[in-house]
Phi, psi and omega in degrees: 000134197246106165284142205224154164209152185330299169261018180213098157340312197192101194236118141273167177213075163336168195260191166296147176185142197316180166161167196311176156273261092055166158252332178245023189250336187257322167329304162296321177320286176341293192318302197299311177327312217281296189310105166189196169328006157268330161288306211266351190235332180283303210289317197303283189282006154311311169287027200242323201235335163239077132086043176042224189330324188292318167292324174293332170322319181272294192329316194278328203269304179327297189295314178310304180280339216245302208290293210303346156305311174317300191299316190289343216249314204273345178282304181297326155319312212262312164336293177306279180337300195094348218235146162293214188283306213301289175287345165262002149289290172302329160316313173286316182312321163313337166287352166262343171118346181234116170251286207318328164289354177246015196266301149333283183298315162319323172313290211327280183284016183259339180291284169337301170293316137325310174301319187281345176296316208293298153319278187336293172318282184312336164298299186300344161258004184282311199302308173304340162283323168309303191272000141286350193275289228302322185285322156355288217094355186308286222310304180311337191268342179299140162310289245226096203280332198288301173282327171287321167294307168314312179269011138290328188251050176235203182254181218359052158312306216207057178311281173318284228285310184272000169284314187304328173313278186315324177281319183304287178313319212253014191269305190320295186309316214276313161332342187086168172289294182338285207279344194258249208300306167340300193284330185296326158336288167294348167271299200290331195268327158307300203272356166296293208297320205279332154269359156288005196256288161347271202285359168287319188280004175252356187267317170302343223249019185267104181315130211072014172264344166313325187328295182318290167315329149309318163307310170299332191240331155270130202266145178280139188257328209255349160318295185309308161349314206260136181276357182267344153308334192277308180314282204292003182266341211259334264217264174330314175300290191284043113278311172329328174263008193057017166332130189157345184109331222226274190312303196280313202278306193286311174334297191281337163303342150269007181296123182273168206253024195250358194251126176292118154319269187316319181309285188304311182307314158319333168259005179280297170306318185311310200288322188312293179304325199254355161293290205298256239288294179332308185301296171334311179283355200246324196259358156306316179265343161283339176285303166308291190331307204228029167046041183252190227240094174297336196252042190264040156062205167329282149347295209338305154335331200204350154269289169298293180312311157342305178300322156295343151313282189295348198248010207240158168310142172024057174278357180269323156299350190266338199247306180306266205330298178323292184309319182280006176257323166306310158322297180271355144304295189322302202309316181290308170316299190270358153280351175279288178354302170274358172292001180253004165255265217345268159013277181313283188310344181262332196267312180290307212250030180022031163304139168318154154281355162250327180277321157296348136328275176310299172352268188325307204296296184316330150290331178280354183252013167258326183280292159333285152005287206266013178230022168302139157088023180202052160280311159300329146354274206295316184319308188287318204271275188309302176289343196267329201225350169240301163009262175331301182307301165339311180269346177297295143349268226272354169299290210286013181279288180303322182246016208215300185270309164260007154071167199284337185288319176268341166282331182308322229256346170292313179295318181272025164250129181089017168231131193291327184245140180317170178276141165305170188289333197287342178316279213308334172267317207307301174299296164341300200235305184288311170283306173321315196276304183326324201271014183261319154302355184258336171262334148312295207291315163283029139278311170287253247282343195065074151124113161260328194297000000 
C-alpha cells in the first residue's frame, strides 16, 4: 500500500517476496544481468572499428561519470518501490494521482526487456549450436564459417537449439530468486572470468598477437575527433550495464535494506568492465594473430573466431572453452531480461511464480519460433525505440517524480556515511539528460547500444 507525503512521495511496505540471500548473491546477479553479448560479441568489435584505445577513453569516462549513476538510480528504484518497473512506476505515480499512468508507462521497460529476451534466446541458440559443432567437430571442420553460420541464422535454423536456452532459463526461473537465479549466478559467473582468464593466457602465447595488444592499447588520436566514438562509446555503456528500466530495477526490488547501493553498484560497473576488456584482450590479439578483420562487425563471434580456431593449436579445446563461457554470460543475461515480465504478472494480476513463469514461457517460445532469421530486425526495433525509452522513463521516474530527496534518503539507508551532495546534478540533471540524449541519438544512428 502506497502512501505519499510531502518528503516522502512514496513509502511502501511490500507484500511477501522472494529476495537475494546474500549482498554478494545479487551482486553477482547484477553482474550476470550486465555481463552478456555486449562484452563478449559487441565490445571487442567497437574496439575494433574506432580506433583501439581511442574507444576505450570515452567508454571508461562514460561508465564512470554516467553509466555507472544509471546502476545506482535503477537498483534504488527497484529497492525504494519493494516493486519491479510495472508496480514501481505506478507507485510513484500514484502520489501524483494517476497510478494508471504510471502504470503504462511502466509497460514500456517491462515490453522492452521481454523483447531483447526474446530476440536474445535465439542469439543463445546459435552460441549452443557452435558449442556442440565445437565438441563434434563440425564447427572447426567447415570450410566455410561463413555459410556454416548462415544456415544456423537463417530461419528456423536453430530451432532445437534455442528452445533447449528457454527451458533451461525458465526451469531456473520457476525455482525463485534465492534458489533459481542466485545460484546460478554464483556458479556461472565465477566460472565465465576464470575461463575468460584461459583464453586471455593462450591469446598472449599467439604469434602476431602483440600487434593486437598494440592496437587495443595505443589510441588512434583522430578517433576522439569523431563524434560517433564518443556517441557508440556512450551507447556500449548503458547497454553493457543494462541501463533500460527494467532489469536492474526488479533486481533491486529483492535488494534487502541492509545492503549499500552505491558500493554494489560499483562493483557491478567495475566486474562489468573488466568482462569487456578480458573479451577485447582475448579476441583483438587473436584476431591480429592470424591477419583477420578485428572491425569485421557482428560476424567477429560467430565467423572470425571460428576461423581463428581452425588455424590455432588445439583450436578446438580452445572454441569449446569460448562458447561455454559465452554461454554462461548469455545464460545470466536472459534470465534477468526475462524476470521483469515474470514479475510484473506476480505483482499485477498475483499469478503463483510457476504460472507467471509457464505464461512467459508460452510467449517467448511462440514469438521466437517465428522471428529466426529476422533477428537484427525484431533486436533493432526493441533497442532502438523502447529500450532506450525504458531508461529515459525510470530516470526521470526516480529523480523527477519522485525527487533527488526521496532517492538520497533510499540511498543512505544500509549505508554507514551520508550520501554526498554530488548524487542530485550527477542524477538529477547530467544523467536524466544524457538518457534523453541516448534516446535521440539511437534514433538518427538506429541503434549506439
Amino acid at each position: 500500500m502506497a502512501k505519499a507525503n510531502k518528503d516522502n512521495p512514496v513509502d511502501l511496505v511490500p507484500g511477501k517476496r522472494d529476495a537475494f540471500a546474500s549482498r554478494w548473491g545479487f551482486i553477482l546477479a547484477c553482474i550476470g544481468s550486465a555481463v552478456g553479448m555486449g562484452n563478449i560479441w559487441m565490445f571487442p568489435y567497437r574496439v575494433g572499428a574506432f580506433g583501439g584505445a581511442a574507444f576505450l577513453i570515452p567508454y571508461f569516462l562514460m561508465t564512470c561519470l554516467i553509466s555507472f549513476v544509471g546502476v545506482i538510480g535503477e537498483m534504488t528504484l527497484g529497492r525504494g518501490t519493494g516493486l519491479g518497473p510495472l508496480g514501481a512506476f505506478r507507485a510513484a505515480m500514484e502520489a501524483k494521482g494517476k497510478p494508471k499512468v504510471g502504470e503504462a508507462i511502466g509497460l514500456i521497460p517491462v515490453v522492452g526487456q521481454l523483447g531483447v529476451a526474446i530476440g536474445y534466446s535465439v542469439v543463445i541458440g546459435w552460441i549452443i549450436r557452435f558449442l556442440v559443432g565445437s565438441i563434434t567437430g563440425s564447427a572447426i571442420q567447415a570450410a566455410d564459417s561463413g555459410a556454416y553460420f548462415g544456415a544456423i541464422a537463417g530461419p528456423f535454423g536453430s530451432i532445437p537449439w534455442h528452445m533447449i536456452a528457454l527451458v533451461f532459463t525458465f526451469v531456473i526461473m520457476a525455482l525463485g530468486v534465492s534458489k533459481g537465479i542466485e545460484k546460478l549466478n554464483k556458479i556461472m559467473i565465477p566460472l565465465f572470468f576464470a575461463l575468460f582468464v584461459i583464453l586471455a593466457i593462450r591469446a598472449i602465447s599467439l604469434p602476431g598477437a602483440a600487434a593486437g595488444y598494440q592496437y587495443l592499447f595505443t589510441p588512434k588520436w583522430e578517433f576522439l575527433a569523431d563524434p560517433r566514438t564518443w556517441i557508440f562509446a556512450l551507447g556500449q555503456s548503458f547497454f553493457s550495464l543494462s541501463i533500460g528500466g527494467g532489469g536492474t530495477v526488479v533486481y533491486g526490488s529483492y535488494l534487502k535494506k541492509d545492503v549499500n547501493i552505491i558500493s554494489s553498484a560499483r562493483n557491478v560497473a567495475i566486474f562489468d568492465t573488466l568482462a569487456a576488456m578480458l573479451a577485447a584482450i582475448v579476441v583483438i590479439p587473436a584476431v591480429f594473430a592470424f591477419s583477420l578483420d578485428p572491425a569485421a562487425g557482428p560476424p567477429l563471434m560467430f565467423i572470425t573466431m571460428p576461423e581463428v580456431f581452425k588455424q590455432m593449436p588445439l583450436g578446438q579445446v580452445f572454441m569449446i572453452i569460448f562458447f561455454v563461457a559465452a554461454l554462461f554470460a548469455g545464460l545470466t543475461s536472459l534470465v534477468n531480461l526475462f524476470e521483469s515480465s515474470i514479475e510484473a504478472l506476480e505483482s499485477k494480476f498475483k499469478f503463483s511464480r510457476k504460472k507467471a513463469v509457464i505464461c512467459i514461457a508460452i510467449i517467448a517460445t511462440a514469438v521466437s519460433i517465428f522471428i529466426e532469421g529476422l533477428v537484427g530486425e525484431w533486436m533493432d526495433i526493441v533497442t532502438v525505440y523502447i529500450v532506450p525509452l525504458g531508461a529515459v522513463a525510470s530516470a526521470l521516474l526516480l529523480w523527477w517524480v519522485l525527487g533527488d530527496k526521496w532517492a538520497k534518503k533510499e540511498l543512505e539507508t544500509g549505508r554507514e556515511k551520508p550520501v554526498g551532495a554530488w548524487i542530485k546534478p550527477m542524477g538529477k540533471y547530467l544523467f536524466c539528460g544524457v538518457t534523453i540524449l541516448v534516446y535521440i541519438l539511437s534514433i538518427f544512428y538506429g541503434g549506439i547500444g
